[in-house]
N, C-alpha and C positions, 0 to 999 in steps of 0.2 A: 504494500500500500504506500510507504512510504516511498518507495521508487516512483509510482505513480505521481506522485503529489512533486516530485521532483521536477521530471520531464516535463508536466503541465507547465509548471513554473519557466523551466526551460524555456520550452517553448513559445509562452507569453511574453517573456521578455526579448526573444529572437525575434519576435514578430513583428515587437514596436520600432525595431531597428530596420526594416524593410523600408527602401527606397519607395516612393511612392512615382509613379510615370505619367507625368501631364502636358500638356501645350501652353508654350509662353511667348509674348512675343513683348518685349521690352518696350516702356516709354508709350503705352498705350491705358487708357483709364478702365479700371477694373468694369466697370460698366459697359464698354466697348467689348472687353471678355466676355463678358457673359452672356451681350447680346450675339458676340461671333458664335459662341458656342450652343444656344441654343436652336440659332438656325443652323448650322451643321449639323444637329442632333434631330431634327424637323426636317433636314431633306434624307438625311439616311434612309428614317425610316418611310416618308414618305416613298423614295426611290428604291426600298427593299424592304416588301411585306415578309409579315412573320409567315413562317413557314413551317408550322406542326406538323410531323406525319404521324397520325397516330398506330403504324404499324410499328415504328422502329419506339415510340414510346411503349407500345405491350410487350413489344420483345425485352426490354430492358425490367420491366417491371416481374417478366417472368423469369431472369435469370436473376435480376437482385432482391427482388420481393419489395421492390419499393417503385412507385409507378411515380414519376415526373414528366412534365411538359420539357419536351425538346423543339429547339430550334432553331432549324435548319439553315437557315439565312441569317444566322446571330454574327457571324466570324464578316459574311459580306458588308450586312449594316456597320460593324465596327471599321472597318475597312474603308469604306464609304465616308464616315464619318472624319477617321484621319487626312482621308488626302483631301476633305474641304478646310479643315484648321490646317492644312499645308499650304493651301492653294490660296488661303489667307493671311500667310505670311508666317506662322506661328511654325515654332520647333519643338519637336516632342525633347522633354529633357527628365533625366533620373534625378527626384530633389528626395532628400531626407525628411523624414516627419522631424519635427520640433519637438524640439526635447521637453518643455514647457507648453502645451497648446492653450491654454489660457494667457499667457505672456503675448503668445501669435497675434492671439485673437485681438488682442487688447491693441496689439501696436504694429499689426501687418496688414495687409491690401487687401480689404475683401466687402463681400456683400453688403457690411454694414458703413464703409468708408467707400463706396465704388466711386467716388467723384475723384478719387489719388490714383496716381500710375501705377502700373508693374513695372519690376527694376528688379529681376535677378540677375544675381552673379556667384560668387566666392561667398560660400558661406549661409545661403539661401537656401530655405528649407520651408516647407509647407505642413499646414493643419487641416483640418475639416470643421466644419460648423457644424451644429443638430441636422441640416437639411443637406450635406455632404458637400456643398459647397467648397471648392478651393479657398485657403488666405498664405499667400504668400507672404514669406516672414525674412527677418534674418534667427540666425544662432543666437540664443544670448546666452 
């Protein structure tokens, strides 16, 4: 049991340490973000319906005993998605979660400041909000 309680622990602290993968494009107001990125998110889908097949979801549910919605065209809509935050200028880049996210939240570029620019570099590292929202932060 005790091993158990170990690895979890392991684990959860391995986990907070994952880079997190977003699109950035510097010197642009967080509000311009998010307007870019909801319409990339609005033509994906518009331009690649979901695509459930409910054969390949029974088969999966008969060999694992657990039935989920699969789909099919998930990998194309993301795909889709990226190369319009490409085609808009934006660079996918690998940022750190904030070691602090309350710190972030308080004094990085986000939802609740969108009138401020984005300005990563050296040292820049990202949070989430309750609503998953990006804030771009530095280290403190």
């Amino acid at each position: 049991m005790r091993k158990l309680v170990a690895v979890a622990l392991t684990i959860g602290a391995v986990s907070g340490c994952v880079n997190q993968e977003t699109f950035v494009k510097n010197n642009i107001r967080y509000s311009e973000y998010e307007l870019d990125r909801a319409e990339c998110e609005t033509k994906a889908a518009q331009d690649v319906a979901v695509n459930r097949s409910p054969g390949a979801e029974i088969a999966v549910a008969i060999l694992t005993g657990v039935y989920q919605t699969q789909d099919a065209n998930a990998d194309a809509r993301r795909r889709n998605y990226e190369a319009c935050m490409i085609k808009k200028g934006y660079q996918r880049v690998e940022l750190p979660m904030c070691p602090n996210a309350q710190k972030a939240k308080a004094n990085g570029v986000g939802p609740l400041n969108a009138h401020e620019k984005i300005s990563v570099g050296q040292g820049s590292c990202v949070a989430s909000d309750s609503s998953g929202r990006v804030i771009f932060s530095k280290k403190e």
